[in-house]
C-alpha positions as semicolon CSV with decimal commas, in nm:
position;residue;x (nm);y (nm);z (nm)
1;X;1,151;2,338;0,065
2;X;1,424;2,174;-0,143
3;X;1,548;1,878;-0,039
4;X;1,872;1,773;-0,015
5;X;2,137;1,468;0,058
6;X;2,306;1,492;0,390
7;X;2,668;1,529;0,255
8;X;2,842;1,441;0,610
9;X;2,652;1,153;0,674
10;X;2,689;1,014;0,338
11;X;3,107;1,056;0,368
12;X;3,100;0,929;0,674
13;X;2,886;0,649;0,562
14;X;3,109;0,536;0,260
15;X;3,462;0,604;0,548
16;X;3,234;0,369;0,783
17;X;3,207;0,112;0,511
18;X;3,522;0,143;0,286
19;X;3,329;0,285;-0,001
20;X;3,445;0,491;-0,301
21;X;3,164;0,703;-0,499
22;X;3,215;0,503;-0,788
23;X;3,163;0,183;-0,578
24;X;2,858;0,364;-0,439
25;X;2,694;0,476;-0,782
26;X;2,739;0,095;-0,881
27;X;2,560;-0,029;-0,556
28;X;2,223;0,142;-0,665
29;X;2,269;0,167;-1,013
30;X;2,352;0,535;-1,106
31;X;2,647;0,708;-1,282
32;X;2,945;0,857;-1,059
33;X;2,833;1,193;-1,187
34;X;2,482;1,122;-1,030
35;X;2,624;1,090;-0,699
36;X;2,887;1,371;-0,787
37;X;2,536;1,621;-0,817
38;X;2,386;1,480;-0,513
39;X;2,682;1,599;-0,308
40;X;2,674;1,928;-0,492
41;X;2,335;1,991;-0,387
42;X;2,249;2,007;-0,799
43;X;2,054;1,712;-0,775
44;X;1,822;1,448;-0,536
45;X;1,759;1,085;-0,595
46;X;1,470;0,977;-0,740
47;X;1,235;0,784;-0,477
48;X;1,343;0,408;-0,530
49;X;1,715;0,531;-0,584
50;X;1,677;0,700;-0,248
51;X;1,580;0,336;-0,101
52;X;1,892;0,152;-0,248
53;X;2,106;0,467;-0,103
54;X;1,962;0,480;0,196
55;X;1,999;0,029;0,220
56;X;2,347;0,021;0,092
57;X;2,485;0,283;0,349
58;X;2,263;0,163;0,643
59;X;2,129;0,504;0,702
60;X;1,800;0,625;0,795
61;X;1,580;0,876;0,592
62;X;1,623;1,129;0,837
63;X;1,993;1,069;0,864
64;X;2,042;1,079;0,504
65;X;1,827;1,363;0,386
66;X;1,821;1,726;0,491
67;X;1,471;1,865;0,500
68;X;1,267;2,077;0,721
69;X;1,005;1,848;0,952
70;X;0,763;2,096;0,790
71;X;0,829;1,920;0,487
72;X;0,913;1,612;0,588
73;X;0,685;1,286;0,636
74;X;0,581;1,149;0,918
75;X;0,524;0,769;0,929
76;X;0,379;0,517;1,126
77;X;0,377;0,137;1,062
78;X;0,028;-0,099;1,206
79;X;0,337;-0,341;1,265
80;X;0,262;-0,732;1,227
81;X;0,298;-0,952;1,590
82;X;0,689;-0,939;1,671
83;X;0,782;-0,712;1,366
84;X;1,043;-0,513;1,429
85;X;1,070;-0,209;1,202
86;X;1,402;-0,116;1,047
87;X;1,535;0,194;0,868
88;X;1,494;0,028;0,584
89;X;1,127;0,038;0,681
90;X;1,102;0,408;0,741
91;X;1,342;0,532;0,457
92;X;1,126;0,318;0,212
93;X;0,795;0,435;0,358
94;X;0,935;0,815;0,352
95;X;1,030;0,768;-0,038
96;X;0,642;0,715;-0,073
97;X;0,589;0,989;0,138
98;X;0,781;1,231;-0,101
99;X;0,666;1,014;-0,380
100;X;0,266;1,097;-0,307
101;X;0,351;1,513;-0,292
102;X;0,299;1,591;-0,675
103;X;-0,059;1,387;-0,635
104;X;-0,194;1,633;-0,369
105;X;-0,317;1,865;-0,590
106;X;-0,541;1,636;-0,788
107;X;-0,715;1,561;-0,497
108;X;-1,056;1,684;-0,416
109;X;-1,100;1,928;-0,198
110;X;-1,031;1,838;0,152
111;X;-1,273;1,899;0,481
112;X;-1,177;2,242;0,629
113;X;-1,325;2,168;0,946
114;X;-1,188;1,846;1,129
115;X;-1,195;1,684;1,465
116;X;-0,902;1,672;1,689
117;X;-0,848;1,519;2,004
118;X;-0,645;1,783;2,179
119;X;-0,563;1,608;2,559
120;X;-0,503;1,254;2,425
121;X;-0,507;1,012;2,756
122;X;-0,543;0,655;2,805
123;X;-0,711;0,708;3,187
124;X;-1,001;0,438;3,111
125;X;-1,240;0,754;3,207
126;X;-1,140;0,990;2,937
127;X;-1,109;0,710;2,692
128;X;-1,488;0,660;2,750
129;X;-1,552;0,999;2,695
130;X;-1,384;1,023;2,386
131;X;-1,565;0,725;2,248
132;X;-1,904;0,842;2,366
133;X;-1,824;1,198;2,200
134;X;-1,736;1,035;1,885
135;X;-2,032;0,785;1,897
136;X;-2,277;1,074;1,980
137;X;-2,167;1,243;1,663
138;X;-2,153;0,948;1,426
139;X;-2,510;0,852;1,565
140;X;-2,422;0,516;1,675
141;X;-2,532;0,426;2,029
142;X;-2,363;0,313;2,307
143;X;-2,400;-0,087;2,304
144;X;-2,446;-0,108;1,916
145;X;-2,193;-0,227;1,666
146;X;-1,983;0,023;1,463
147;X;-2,004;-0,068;1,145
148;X;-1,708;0,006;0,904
149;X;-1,938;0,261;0,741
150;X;-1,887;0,496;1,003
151;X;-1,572;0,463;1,067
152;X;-1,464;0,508;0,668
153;X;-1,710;0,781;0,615
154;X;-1,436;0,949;0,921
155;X;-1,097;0,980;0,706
156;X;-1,257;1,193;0,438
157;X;-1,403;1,445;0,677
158;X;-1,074;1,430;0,905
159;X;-0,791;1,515;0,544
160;X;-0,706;1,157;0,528
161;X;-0,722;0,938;0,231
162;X;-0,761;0,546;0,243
163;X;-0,534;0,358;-0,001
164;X;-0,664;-0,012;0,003
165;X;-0,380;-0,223;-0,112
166;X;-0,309;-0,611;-0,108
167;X;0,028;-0,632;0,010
168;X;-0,014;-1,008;0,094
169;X;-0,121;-1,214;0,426
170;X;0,240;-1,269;0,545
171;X;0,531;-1,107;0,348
172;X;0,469;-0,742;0,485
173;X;0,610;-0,594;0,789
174;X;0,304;-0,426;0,808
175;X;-0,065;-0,467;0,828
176;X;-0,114;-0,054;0,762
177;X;0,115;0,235;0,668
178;X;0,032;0,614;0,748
179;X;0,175;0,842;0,597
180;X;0,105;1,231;0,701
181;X;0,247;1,478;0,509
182;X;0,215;1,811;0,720
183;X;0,322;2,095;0,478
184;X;0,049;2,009;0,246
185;X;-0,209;1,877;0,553
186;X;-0,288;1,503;0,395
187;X;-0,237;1,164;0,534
188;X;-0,264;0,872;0,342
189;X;-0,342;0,572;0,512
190;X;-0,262;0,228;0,333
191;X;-0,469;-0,034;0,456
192;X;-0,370;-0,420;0,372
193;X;-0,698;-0,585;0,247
194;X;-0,524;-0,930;0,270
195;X;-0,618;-0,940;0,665
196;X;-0,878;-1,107;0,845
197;X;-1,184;-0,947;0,892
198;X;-1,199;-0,955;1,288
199;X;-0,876;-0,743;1,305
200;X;-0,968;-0,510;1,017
201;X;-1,224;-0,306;1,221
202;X;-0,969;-0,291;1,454
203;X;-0,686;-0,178;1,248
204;X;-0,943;0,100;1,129
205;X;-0,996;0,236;1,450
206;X;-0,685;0,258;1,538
207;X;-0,540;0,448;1,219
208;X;-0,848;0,691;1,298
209;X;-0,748;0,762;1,583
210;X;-0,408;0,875;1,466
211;X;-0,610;1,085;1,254
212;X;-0,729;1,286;1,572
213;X;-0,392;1,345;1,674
214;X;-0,184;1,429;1,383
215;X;0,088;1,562;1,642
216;X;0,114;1,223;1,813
217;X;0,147;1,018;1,482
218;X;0,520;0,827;1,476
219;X;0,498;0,819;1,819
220;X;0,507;0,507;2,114
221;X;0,268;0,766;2,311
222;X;0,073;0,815;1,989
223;X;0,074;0,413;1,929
224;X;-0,057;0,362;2,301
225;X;-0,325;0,597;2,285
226;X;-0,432;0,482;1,947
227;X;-0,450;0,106;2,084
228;X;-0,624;0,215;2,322
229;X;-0,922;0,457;2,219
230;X;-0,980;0,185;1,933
231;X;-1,057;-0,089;2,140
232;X;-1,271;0,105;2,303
233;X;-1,418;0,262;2,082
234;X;-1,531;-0,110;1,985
235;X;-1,657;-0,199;2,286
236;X;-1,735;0,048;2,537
237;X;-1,808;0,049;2,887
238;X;-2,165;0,006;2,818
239;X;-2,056;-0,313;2,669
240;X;-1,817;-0,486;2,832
241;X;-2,057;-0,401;3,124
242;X;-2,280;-0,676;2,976
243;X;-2,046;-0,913;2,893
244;X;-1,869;-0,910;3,182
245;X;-2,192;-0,992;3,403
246;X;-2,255;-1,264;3,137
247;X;-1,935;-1,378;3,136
248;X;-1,866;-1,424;3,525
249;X;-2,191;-1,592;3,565
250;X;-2,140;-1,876;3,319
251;X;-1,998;-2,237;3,400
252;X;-1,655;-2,328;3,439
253;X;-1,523;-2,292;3,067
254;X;-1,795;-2,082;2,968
255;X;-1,665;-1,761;2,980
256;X;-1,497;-1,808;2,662
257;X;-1,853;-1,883;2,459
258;X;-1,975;-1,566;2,594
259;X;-1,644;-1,372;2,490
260;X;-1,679;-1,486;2,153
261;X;-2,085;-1,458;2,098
262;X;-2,008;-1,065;2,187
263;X;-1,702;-1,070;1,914
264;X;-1,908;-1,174;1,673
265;X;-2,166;-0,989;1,733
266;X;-1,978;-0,647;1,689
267;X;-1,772;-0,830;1,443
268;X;-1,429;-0,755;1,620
269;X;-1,165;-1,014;1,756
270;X;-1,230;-1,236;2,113
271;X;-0,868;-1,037;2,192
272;X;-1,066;-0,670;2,190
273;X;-1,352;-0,777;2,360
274;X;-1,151;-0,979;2,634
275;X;-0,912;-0,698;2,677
276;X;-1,207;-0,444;2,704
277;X;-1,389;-0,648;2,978
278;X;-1,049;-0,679;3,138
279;X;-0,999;-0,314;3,150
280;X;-1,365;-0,263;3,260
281;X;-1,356;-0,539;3,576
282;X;-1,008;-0,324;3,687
283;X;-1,169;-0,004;3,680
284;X;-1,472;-0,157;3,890
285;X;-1,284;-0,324;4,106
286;X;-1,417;-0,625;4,040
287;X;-1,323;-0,948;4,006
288;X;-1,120;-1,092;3,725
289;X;-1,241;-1,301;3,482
290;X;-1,116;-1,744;3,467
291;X;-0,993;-1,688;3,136
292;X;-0,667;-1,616;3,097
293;X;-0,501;-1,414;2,825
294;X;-0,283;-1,678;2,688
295;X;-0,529;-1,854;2,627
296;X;-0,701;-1,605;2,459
297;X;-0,463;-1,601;2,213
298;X;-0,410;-1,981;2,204
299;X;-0,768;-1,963;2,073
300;X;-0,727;-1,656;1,878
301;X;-0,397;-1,767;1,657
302;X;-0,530;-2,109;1,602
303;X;-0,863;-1,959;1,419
304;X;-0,785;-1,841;1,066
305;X;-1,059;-1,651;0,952
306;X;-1,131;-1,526;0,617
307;X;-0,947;-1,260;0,467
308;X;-1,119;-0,885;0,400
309;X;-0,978;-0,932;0,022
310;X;-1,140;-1,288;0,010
311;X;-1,498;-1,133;0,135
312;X;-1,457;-0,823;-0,141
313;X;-1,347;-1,009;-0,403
314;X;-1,420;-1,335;-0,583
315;X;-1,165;-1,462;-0,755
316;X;-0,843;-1,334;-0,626
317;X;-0,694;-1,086;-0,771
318;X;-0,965;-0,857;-0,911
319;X;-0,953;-0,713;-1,186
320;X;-0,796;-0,403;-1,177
321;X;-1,158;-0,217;-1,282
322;X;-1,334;-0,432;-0,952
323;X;-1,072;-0,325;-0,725
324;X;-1,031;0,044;-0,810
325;X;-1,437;0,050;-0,757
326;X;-1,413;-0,109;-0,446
327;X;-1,123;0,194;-0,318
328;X;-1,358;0,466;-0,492
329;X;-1,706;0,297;-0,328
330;X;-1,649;0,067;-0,021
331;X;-1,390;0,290;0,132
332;X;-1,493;0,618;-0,040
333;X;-1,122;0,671;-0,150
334;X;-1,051;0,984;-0,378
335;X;-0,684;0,814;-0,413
336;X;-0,746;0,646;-0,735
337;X;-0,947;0,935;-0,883
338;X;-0,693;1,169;-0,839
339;X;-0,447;0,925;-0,994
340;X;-0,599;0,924;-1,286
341;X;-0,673;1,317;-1,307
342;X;-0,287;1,290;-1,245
343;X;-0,207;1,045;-1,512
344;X;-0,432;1,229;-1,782
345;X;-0,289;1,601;-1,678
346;X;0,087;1,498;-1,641
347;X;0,136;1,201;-1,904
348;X;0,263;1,013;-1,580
349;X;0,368;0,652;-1,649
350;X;0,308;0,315;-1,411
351;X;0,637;0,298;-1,274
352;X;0,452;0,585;-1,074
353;X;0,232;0,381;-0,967
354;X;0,451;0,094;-0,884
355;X;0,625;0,309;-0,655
356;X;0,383;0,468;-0,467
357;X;0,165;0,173;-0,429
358;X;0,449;-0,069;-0,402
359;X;0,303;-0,331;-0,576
360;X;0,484;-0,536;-0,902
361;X;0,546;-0,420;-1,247
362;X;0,236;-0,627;-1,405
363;X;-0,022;-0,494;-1,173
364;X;0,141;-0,176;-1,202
365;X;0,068;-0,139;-1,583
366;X;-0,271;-0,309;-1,579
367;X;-0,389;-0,055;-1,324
368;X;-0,183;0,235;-1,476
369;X;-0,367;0,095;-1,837
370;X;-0,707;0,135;-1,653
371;X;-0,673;0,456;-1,496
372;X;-0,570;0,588;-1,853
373;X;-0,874;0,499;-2,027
C-alpha cells in the first residue's frame, strides 16, 4: 500500500507550533516544493527525512503517516533500566522498519512452518508448560543449561532475522529493537552486542518469545509475557526446585553464594535465577527466601561483567570482515548476505546501510566497501 503524510496532522502541527512550510522545509533540510508534494500526496519522505519531520513537529509515526497496520511496522524496544521511550523512539525505529522492506526479497527463503504460542499466559503453570514444550523440542532437558545455540538456531526457523549491532554500552535507549513487518511476514531483531554476557541470554529469550506471539509484539501484555516465559525458560521449575532447597538450607548470608553458583552455572544473571526461585517458593507455598531483592540488585549493578562484543571480538571494533562472519556464523544471520545480494543487484550505496543499521558514516562505508567485494 502507498504510503502517505497525514496532511491534518501535519497543518495542525505547524498551527500548534507557529510554523510556515517554508520554515518547515528548512527545519529538516528539504525544498518548500518537497513539502508542497508531500501534502499533495505526489511524494513521501525519504526514511531519515521522515525522522527530522516527525522530531521537529513532535509527532508520532503513526500520527504522521497514513498507512494500513497491514503495512505498517510494528516495534518493540528491550528498553535500558528507567528508559523511557519517546516518539522520537518509535518514529525513528518505524523509518527502519520501512527502510528494511526493499531487502526482503533478497532474503533466503523463510521457514513455512513456525511455532506459535496461541494462549499466551503468565499463570506460573502454563509458563512451565510452555518451557517444557519448547525444551522437549529443542532437546535440552529440564535442569540443563540452554545454551545460546539453541536459542539462535530458533529465529531462523520462526521468520525472524538477527541483526547483531554495537550500538554502544550506554548511549542507546535500547538494549534490542524488533522490528516485525507483517505484510511481508519478517521480523528483524537487532540485538546490541555491547551488553554483558549474563543479560544477553536473557535478552534472547525474551525477543524469542515475541517471536511466538507476533500478535502480542508492541504490547505491555506482550512485554509481560515475554519477561516472563524467558526467565523461565532459563530456569525452570526443575531448577529453581534445587536451588531453592540449597538455598534455604545454607547459613545466614549464604543464600546469596548459592544464587550465584546456579547463575553461573546456566550462565544467566543472579536477578533471573533469584526471581525464578522467588516465583517457585510462591507457587509452593513455601517459605521465602533471607535475601532480599534490593539487595539483589545492590550486588547485581555493582558487578560489571564483560561485554558479549568484548568476548567475540579482540580488539574492539572488528574489522568489518570479523564482524559480518560473526552475524553470518555465531548467530546464523542471513541479514548481511542478503545485503550484499542487495547491494550487487540494486547498485545500493552505504548511506543504506547507515540508515538501516544506524551506525556512523565511516563504519557505514567500510562495511558497505566489504559487502561489495
Amino acid at each position: 500500500m502507498r504510503k502517505a503524510i497525514n496532511t491534518d496532522a501535519l497543518h495542525a502541527a505547524l498551527a500548534g507550533r507557529g510554523l510556515t512550510q517554508k520554515q518547515l522545509a528548512d527545519s529538516v533540510g528539504v525544498s518548500s516544493q518537497a513539502v508542497t508534494n508531500w501534502l499533495k500526496g505526489k511524494d513521501f519522505p525519504r526514511p531519515s527525512t521522515l525522522l527530522k519531520l516527525a522530531t521537529t513537529l513532535r509527532l508520532g509515526f503513526d500520527q504522521l503517516v497514513q498507512t494500513s497496520d497491514e503495512s505498517q511496522p510494528v516495534i518493540a524496544f528491550r528498553k535500558k533500566a528507567g528508559a523511557k521511550t519517546t516518539d522520537t523512539h518509535v518514529a525513528k525505529a518505524s523509518a527502519i522498519g520501512m527502510l528494511l522492506k526493499p531487502l526482503v526479497p533478497y532474503l533466503s527463503e523463510m521457514q513455512a512452518l513456525r511455532t506459535f504460542i496461541t494462549s499466551p499466559s503468565t499463570d506460573y503453570s502454563k509458563l512451565q508448560i510452555a518451557a517444557s514444550q519448547t525444551r522437549t523440542r529443542l532437546g535440552i532437558g529440564e535442569q540443563a543449561e540452554l545454551g545460546y545455540e539453541q536459542l539462535i538456531g530458533e529465529f531462523r526457523n520462526s521468520g525472524a532475522v538477527l541483526v547483531p549491532v554495537l550500538w554502544g554500552a550506554k548511549q542507546r535507549h535500547e538494549n534490542a529493537l524488533h522490528i516485525r513487518l507483517p505484510q511481508e511476514d519478517v521480523t528483524f531483531i537487532f540485538l546490541n552486542l555491547d551488553t554483558r554476557l549474563e543479560d544477553f541470554k536473557f535478552w534472547i529469550a525474551h525477543e524469542l518469545v515475541h517471536v511466538y506471539t507476533p500478535k502480542l509484539a508492541g504490547t505491555n501484555e506482550g512485554e509481560d509475557f515475554s519477561d516472563a516465559l524467558a526467565g523461565t525458560l532459563l530456569f525452570p521449575k526443575a531448577c529453581a526446585e534445587v536451588a531453592y532447597r540449597e538455598a534455604i538450607q545454607a547459613t545466614a548470608g549464604g543464600e546469596i553464594a548459592v544464587l550465584q553458583k546456579f547463575a553461573v552455572e546456566h550462565t544467566i544473571s543472579l536477578n533471573t535465577v533469584y526471581q525464578e526461585v522467588k516465583r517457585y517458593a510462591q507457587f509452593s507455598g513455601l517459605p521465602a527466601l533471607h535475601v532480599t531483592e534490593q539487595t539483589i540488585h545492590r550486588i547485581r549493578n555493582s558487578d560489571h561483567g564483560p561485554l558479549v562484543s568484548a568476548a567475540l571480538f579482540d580488539p574492539i571494533p572488528p574489522e568489518p570482515r570479523r564482524y559480518i562472519a560473526a552475524c553470518e556464523h555465531t548467530f546464523q544471520s542471513d541479514f548481511f548476505a542478503a545485503l550484499r545480494r542487495m547491494i550487487h543487484a540494486s547498485g545500493t550505496g552505504p548511506a543504506y546501510v547507515q540508515q538501516v543499521l544506524d551506525c556512523s558514516r565511516q563504519d557505514a562505508h567500510a562495511l558497505h566497501e566489504e559487502l561489495r567485494r
